[in-house]
C-alpha positions in Angstrom: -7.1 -20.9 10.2 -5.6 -18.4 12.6 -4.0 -20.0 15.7 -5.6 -17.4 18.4 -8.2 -14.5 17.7 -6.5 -12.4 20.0 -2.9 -11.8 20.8 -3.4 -9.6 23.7 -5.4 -12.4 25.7 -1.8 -14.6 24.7 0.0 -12.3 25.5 -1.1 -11.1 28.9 -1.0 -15.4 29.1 2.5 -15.3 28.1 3.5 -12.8 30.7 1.7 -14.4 33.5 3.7 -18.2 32.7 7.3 -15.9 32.8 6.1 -14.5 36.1 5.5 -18.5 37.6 9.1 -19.3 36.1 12.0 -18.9 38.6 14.9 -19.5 36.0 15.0 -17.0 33.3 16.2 -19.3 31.2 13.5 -21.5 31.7 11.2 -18.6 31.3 8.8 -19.4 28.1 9.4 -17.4 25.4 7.3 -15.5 22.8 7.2 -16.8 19.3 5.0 -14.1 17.0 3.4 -14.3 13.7 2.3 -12.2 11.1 0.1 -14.8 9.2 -0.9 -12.5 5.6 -1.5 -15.2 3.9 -0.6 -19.1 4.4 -0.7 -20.4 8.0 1.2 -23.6 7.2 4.4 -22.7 8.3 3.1 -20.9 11.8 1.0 -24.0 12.5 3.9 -26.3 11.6 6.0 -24.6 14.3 3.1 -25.0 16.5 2.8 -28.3 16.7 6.4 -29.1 16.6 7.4 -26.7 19.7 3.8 -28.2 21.8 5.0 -28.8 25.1 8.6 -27.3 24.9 7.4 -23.6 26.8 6.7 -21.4 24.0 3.5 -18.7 23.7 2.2 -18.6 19.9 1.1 -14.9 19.7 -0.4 -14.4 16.2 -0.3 -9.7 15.8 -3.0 -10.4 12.6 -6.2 -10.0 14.1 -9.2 -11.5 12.3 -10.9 -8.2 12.0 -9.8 -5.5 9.1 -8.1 -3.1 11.5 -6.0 -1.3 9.3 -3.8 -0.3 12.8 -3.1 -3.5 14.0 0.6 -3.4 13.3 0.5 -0.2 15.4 -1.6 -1.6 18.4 0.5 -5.2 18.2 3.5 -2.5 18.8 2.2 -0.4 21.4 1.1 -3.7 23.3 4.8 -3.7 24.5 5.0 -7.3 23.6 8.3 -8.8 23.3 9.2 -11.4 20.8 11.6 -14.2 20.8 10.9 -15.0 17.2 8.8 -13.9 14.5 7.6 -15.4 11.6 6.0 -13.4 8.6 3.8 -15.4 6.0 2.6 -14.1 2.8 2.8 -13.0 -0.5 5.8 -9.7 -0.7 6.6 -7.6 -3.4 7.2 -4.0 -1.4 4.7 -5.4 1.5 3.2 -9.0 3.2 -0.3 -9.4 1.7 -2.3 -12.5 1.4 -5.2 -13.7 -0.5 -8.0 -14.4 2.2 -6.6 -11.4 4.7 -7.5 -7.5 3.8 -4.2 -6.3 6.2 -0.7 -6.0 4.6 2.4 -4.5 6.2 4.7 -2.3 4.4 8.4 -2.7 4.5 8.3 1.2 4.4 6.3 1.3 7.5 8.5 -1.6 9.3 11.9 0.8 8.3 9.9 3.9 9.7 9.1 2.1 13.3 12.1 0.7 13.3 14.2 3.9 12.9 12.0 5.5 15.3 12.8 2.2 17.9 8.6 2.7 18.5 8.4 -1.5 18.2 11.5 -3.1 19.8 9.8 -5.5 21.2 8.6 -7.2 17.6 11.3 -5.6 15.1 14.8 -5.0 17.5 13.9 -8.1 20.1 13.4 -11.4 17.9 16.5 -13.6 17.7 15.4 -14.8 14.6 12.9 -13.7 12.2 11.4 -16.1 9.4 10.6 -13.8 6.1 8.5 -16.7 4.2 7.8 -14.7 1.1 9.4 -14.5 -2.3 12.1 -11.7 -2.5 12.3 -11.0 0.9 16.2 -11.4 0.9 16.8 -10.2 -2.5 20.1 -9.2 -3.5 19.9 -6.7 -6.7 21.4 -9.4 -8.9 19.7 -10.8 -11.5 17.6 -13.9 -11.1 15.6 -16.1 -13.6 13.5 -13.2 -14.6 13.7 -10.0 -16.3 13.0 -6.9 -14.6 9.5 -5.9 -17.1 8.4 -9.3 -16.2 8.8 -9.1 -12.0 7.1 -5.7 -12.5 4.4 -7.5 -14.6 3.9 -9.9 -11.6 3.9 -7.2 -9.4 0.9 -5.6 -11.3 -1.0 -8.9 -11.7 -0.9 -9.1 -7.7 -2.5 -5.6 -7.7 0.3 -3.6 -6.8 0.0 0.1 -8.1 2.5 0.8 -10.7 4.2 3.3 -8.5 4.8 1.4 -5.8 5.7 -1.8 -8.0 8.6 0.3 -9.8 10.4 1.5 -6.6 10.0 -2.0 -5.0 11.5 -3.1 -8.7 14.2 -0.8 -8.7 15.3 -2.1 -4.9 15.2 -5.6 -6.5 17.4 -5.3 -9.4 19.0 -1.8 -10.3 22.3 -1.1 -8.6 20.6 2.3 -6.2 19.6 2.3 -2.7 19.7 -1.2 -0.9 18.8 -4.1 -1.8 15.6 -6.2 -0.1 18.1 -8.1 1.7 19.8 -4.8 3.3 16.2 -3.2 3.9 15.0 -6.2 6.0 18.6 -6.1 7.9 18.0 -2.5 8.4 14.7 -3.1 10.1 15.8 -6.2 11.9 19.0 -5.2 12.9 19.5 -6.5 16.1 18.2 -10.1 15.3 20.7 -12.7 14.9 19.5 -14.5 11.7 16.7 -13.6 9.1 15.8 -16.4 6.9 14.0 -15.7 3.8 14.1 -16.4 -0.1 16.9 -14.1 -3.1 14.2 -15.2 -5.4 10.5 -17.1 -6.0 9.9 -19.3 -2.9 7.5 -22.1 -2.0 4.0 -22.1 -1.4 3.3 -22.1 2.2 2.0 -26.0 2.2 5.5 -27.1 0.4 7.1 -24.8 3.3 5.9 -26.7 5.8 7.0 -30.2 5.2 10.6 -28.7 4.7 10.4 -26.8 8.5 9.0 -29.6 9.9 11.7 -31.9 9.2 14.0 -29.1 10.4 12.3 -28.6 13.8 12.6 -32.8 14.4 16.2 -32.8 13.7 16.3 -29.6 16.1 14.6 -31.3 19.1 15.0 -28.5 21.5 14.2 -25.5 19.8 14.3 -23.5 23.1 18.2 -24.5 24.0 18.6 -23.9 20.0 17.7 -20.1 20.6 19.9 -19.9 23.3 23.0 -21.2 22.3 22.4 -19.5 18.5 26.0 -18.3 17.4 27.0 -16.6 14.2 28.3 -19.9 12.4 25.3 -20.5 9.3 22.3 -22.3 10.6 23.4 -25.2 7.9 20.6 -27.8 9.3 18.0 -25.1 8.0 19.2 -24.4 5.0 20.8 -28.1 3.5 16.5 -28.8 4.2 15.8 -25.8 1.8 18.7 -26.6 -1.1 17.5 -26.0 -4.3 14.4 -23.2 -3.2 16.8 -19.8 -3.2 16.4 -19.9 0.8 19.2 -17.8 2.4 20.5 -16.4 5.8 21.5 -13.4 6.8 23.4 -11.6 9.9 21.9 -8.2 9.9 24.7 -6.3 11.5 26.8 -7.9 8.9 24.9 -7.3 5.7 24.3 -3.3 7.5 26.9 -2.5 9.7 26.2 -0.1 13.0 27.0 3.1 10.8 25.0 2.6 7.5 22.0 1.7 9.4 22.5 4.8 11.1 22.7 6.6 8.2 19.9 5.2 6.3 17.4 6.6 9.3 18.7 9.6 9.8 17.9 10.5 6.2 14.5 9.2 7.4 14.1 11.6 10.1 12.4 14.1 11.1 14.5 16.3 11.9 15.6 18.6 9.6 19.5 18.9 11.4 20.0 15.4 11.6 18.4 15.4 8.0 20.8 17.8 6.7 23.9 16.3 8.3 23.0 12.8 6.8 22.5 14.3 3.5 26.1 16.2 3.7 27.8 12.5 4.8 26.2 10.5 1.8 27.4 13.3 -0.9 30.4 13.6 1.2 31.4 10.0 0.7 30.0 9.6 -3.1 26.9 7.4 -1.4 24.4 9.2 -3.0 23.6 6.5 -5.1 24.0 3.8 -2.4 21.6 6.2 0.0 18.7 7.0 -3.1 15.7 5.6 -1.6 16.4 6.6 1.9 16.8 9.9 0.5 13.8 10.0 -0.9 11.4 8.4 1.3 11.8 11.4 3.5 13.9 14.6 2.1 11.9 14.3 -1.3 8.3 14.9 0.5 7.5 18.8 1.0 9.6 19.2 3.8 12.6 21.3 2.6 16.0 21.8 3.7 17.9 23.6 0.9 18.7 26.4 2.9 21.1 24.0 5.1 22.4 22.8 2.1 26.0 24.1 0.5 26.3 24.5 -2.6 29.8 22.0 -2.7 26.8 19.3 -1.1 25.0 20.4 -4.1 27.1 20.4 -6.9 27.5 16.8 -5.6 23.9 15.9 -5.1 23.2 17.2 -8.7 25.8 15.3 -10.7 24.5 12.4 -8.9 20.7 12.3 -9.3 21.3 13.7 -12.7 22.8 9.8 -13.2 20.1 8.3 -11.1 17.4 10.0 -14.0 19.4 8.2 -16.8 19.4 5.0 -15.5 16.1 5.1 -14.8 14.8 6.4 -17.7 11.1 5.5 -18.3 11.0 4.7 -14.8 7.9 7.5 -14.2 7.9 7.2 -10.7 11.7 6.8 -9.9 12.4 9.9 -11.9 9.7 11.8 -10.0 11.3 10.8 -7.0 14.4 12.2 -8.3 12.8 15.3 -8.9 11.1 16.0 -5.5 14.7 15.8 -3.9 16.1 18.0 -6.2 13.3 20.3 -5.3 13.6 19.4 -1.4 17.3 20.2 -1.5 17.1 23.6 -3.6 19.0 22.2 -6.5 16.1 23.3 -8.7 13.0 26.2 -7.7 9.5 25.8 -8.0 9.1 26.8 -11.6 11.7 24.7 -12.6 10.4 21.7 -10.8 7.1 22.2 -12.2 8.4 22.2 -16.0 10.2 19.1 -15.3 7.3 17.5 -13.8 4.7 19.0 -16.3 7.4 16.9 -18.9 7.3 13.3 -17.2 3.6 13.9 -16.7 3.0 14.4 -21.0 5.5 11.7 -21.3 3.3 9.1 -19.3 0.0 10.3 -21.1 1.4 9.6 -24.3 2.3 5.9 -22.9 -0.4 3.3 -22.9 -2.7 5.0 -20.6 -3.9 1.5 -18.8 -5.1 1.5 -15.4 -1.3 1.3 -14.3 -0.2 3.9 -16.0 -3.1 5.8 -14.8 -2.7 4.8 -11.3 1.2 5.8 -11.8 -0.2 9.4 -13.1 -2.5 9.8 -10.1 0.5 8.8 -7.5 2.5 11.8 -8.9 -0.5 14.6 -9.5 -0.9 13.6 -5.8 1.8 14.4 -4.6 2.1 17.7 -6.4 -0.9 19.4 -5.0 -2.9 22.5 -6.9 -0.3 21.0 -10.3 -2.6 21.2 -13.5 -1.5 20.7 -16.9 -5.0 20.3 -19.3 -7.1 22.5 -21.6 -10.8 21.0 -22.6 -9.4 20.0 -26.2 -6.7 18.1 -24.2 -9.0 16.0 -21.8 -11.3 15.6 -24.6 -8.3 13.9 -26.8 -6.4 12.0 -24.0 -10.7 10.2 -22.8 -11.2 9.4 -26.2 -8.1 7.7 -26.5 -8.5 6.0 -23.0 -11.9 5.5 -20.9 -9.4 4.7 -17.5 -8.2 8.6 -18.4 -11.3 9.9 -16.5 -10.0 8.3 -13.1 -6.8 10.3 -12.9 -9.3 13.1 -12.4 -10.5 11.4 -9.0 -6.8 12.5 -8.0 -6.5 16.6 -7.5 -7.0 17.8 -4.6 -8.2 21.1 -6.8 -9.2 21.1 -10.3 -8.6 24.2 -13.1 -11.9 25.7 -14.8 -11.0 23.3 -17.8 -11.7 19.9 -15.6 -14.3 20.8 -13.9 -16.3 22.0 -17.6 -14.8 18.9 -18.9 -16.6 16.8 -16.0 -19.8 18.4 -16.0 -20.3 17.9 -19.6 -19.6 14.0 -18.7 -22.6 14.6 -16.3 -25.0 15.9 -18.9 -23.7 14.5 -22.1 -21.8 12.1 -21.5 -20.8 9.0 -24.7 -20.8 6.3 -22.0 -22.5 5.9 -18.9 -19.4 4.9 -17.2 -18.0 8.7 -17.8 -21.1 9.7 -15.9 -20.7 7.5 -13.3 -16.8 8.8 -12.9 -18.2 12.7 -13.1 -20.5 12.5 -10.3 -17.8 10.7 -8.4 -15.1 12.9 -9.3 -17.2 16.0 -8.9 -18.4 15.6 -5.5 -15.9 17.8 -3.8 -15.9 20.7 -5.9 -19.8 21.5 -6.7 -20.7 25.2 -5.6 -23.5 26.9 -5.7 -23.2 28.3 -9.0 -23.5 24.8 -10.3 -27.1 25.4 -9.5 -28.0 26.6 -13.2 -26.5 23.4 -15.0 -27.6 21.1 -12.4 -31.5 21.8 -12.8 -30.9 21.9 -16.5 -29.1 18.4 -16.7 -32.4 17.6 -13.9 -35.3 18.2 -16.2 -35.0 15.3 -18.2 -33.9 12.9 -15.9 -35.4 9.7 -14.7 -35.7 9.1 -10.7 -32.6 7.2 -10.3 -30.2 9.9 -12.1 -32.0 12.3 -10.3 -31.1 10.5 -6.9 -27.5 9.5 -8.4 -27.3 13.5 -9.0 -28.2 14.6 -6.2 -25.7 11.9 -3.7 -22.8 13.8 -5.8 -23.8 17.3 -5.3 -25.6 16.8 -1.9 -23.9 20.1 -0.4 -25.9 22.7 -2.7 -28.8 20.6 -3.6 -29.4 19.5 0.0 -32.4 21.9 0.4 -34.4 20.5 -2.5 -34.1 16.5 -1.3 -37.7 16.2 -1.0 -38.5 17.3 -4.3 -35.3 15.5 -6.3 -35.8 12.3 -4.0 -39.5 12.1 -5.2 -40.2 8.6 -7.3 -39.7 5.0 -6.5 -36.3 2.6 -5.6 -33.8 4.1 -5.0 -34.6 8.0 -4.8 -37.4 7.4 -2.3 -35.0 4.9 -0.1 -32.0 7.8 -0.3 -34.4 10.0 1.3 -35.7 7.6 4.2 -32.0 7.6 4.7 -30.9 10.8 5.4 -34.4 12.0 6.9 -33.4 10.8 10.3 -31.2 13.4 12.9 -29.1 10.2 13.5 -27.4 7.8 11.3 -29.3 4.6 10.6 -27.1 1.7 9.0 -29.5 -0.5 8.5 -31.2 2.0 5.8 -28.2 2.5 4.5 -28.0 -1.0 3.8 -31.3 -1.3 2.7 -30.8 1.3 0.0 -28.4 -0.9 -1.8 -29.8 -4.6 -1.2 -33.2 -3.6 -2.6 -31.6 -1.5 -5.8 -28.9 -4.0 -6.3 -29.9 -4.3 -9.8 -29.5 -0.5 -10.3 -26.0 -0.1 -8.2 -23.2 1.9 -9.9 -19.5 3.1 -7.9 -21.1 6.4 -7.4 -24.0 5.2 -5.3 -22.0 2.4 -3.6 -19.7 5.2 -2.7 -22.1 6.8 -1.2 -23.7 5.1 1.4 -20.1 3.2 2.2 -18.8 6.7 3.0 -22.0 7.3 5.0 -20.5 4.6 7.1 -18.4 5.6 10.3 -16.6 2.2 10.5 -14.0 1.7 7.6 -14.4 -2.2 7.9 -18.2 -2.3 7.7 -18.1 0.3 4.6 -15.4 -1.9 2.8 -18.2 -4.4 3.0 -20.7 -2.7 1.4 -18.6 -1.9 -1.8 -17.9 -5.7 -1.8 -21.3 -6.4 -1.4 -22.1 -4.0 -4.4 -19.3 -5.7 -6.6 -20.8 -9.8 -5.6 -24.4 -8.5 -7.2 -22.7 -6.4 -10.2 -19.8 -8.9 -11.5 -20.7 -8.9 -15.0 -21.8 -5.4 -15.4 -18.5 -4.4 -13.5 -16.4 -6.6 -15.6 -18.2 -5.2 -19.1 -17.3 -1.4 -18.1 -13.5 -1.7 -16.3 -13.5 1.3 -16.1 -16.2 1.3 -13.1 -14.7 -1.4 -11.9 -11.3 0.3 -10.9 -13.6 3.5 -9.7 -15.1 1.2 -7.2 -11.2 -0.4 -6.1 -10.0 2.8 -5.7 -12.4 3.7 -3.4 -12.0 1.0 -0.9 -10.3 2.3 2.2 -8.4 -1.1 3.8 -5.6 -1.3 1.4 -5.4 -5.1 1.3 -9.4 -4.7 0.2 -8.3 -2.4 -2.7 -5.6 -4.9 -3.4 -7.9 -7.8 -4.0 -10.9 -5.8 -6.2 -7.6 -4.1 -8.3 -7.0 -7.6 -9.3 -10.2 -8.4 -9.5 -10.8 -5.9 -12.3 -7.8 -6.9 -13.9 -7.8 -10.8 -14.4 -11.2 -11.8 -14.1 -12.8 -12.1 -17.7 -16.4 -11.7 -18.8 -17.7 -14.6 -17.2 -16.1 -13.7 -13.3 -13.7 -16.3 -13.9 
């Protein structure tokens, strides 16, 4: 249960009991929470610190904004402490909440100093989630099976790799450093080098801590650098640690590792010249490429000394990471981004890791994994017909890493729109007319009205949600016949949008509901939230059919637009068996 629906209305509170306060050290102070997941330890606090002057400001709302972490830092709200709850492995997520917070986007906004008040102002800063003050040393576990658990949780394969390789490979910093990076004027960040306790065993450990404290007010102000050894003696034994930020990242590495996330291309450039410079390449990798390996280039300010240097280096990082698809691409795109290798050569050495991951188990992981890269290399294209045709009928998750070009070759789009008219599994239909939508023309006229002639009402509606942009002047005649055709049409007959029909359409064909349609009318929908809901409400009526067909299943997480949301069906799909269990 969340402590206030509103931090705003606490804070403007907040503000207003300063204002009656004479003495500023009197003056109450802000404690924040980001409650993801278990709200245990927050309400622990809050009943230990009742009466001693504090406002609990909880920055989760209880809608789905996906911009609350924005709007809680543009509310200029300043924090005394903050206390982040939930499951981590890269981000905070949490089992009953669809928002999540990215350490990614925390290092961003904190380099950019556009949330002091929550990530600079905080004396201290509770990270209650496994990991979050990981060293890169090993711990009980191996590395395949933390990236396993990462998977399980419903990480994508790309992400879980990068947040494996901060964990336990010797490049870029550690979790420990990342979080002292974003935090790095707090005095003390507590947080877990390995698993950690569920939030209800959490909470009888703070609150023994807090009674001991007494005062937690005069403890805040007289905080020193010595170890805060009453907090962690209660926490022996559950791989709780401290940390000083400016100790764990001095003044000048923190400034290094954002000015290889700027912007700016000179302060870039000059960053990029220190780390190879200084033989930090290694050291610097993921700062490197979270920025200079996107499609903003600055070889041209690059000498080639810097990039003898820079080659030698990432040349090492490859090796050690072999089989690690995404690190290597990462490895690539600053190679590229630096002009240590041109465009054709960049595109052989990505075509390579590309047939290397299809020839892996092509799971929804790996698939996922596949789709991050062809993402990122926009208009890249790599497959004949007889290829597509071999790699789906090894795989039926293949079809989905089509969902992921931004442009598709001749070859994919013949490939797709034989799925549509002859396809060997209605679930490769269902992913056609999904993948398809973007790219019909009219041209497509011919084999549409062919693929039309024998089809029942509900294809014929399902056909025409997918190509609605050339076959939008026959509607009345396609959307002719009973369920859902005739309710498609009552739905998009009206000059202005009507969600109620929209609704309609899918509670009275719930029997008939496949990703395509869902899709649909949840794209129909203006507010992100409400659409989310109508995919879930499409998944609670289609369970077991979902379940039977995976591959629909992952069609319909991927299309969920609240990440948190696409999180939770993701796992769905994978760990529920036939039964919804």
């Amino acid at each position: 249960m969340r402590l206030h629906r509103s931090f705003y209305k606490k804070f403007l509170l907040g503000l207003a009991a300063s204002l009656l306060v004479g003495n500023a050290s009197w003056a109450a102070k802000n404690f924040c929470s980001m409650t993801l997941n278990s709200s245990d330890e927050i309400n622990t606090f809050a009943k230990a610190l009742q009466g001693q002057g504090f406002n609990f400001v909880e920055l989760v709302p209880d809608n789905k904004d996906p911009r609350w972490f924005q709007r809680a830092c543009d509310s200029g709200l300043k924090c005394d402490v903050l206390l982040i709850s939930g499951h981590f492995g890269g981000l905070f997520f949490g089992e009953s909440t669809s928002q999540t917070i990215d350490i990614a986007e925390m290092e961003k906004t904190s380099c950019q100093n556009s949330c002091a008040g929550i990530l600079q102002n905080p004396k201290e800063v509770f990270l209650m989630g496994c990991n979050t003050l990981a060293s890169q040393a090993r711990d009980h576990r191996t590395i395949e099976q933390y990236l396993n658990v990462l998977l399980n949780d419903g990480i994508p394969l790309d992400f879980a790799e990068q947040v494996v390789a901060s964990r336990y490979s010797q490049q870029g910093f550690s979790l420990e450093k990342r979080f002292s990076a974003i935090f790095n004027q707090s005095q003390k960040l507590y947080g877990f080098y390995s698993t950690g306790p569920l939030g209800k065993n959490a909470a009888p450990i703070l609150q023994r801590y807090l009674k001991n404290v007494g005062n937690y007010s005069k403890h805040l102000d007289t905080l020193s650098s010595a170890p805060n050894n009453a907090l962690l003696n209660q926490f022996k034994g559950l791989s709780f640690r401290e940390t000083n930020p400016i100790n764990t990242v001095p003044a000048d590495s923190r400034n290094l590792f954002c000015a290889l996330r700027s912007d700016d291309r000179t302060v870039q450039t000059e960053a990029v010249k220190q780390i190879a410079s200084q033989n930090l390449v290694t050291k610097y990798f993921d700062s490197l490429a979270s920025q200079v390996g996107g499609r903003l280039s600055i070889a041209d300010k690059i000498d080639q000394s810097t990039r003898n240097i820079l080659t030698k280096n990432l040349q090492q990082i490859r090796k050690n990471n072999a089989g690690l698809v995404t690190i290597e691409h990462d490895a690539i795109q600053v190679a590229s981004s630096l002009g240590i290798i041109d465009s054709f050569q960049r595109d052989i050495e990505v075509r390579s890791l590309l047939d290397r991951a299809y020839e892996q188990r092509l799971d929804y992981s790996k698939i996922s994994q596949i789709c991050g890269i062809i993402r990122e290399e926009p208009g890249f294209q790599n497959m004949t017909f007889m290829r597509l045709k071999n790699l789906s009928q090894r795989s039926p998750m293949f079809m989905l890493s089509l969902a992921c070009y931004s442009v598709i070759s001749p070859d994919i789009k013949d490939f797709l729109m034989s799925k549509v008219g002859a396809p060997d599994t209605e679930a490769e239909r269902t992913i056609a007319l999904q993948v398809l939508k973007p790219f019909w023309v009219p041209q497509d006229e011919e084999f549409l009205s062919i693929v039309l002639r024998n089809a029942d009402s509900n294809l014929r509606a399902r056909i025409y949600m997918s190509a609605e942009k050339i076959l939008g002047q026959y509607k009345m005649s396609l959307l002719m016949g009973p369920g859902l055709a005739s309710c498609t049409y009552k739905a998009i007959a009206g000059s202005e949008y009507n969600l109620g029909q929209d609704w309609a359409c899918l509670t009275e064909n719930k029997a008939a509901l496949t990703p395509d349609i869902c899709n649909y009318f949840a794209d129909r929908n203006p507010d992100p939230e409400n659409a989310d809901d109508m995919r879930w409400y499409c998944w609670s009526d289609n369970k077991q059919r979902f379940l039977n067909s995976r591959p629909e299943c992952y069609l319909l997480a991927d299309s969920f637009k609240i990440r948190g949301n696409q999180m939770k069906q993701i796992w769905n799909c994978s760990n529920r068996d036939m039964y919804g269990y």
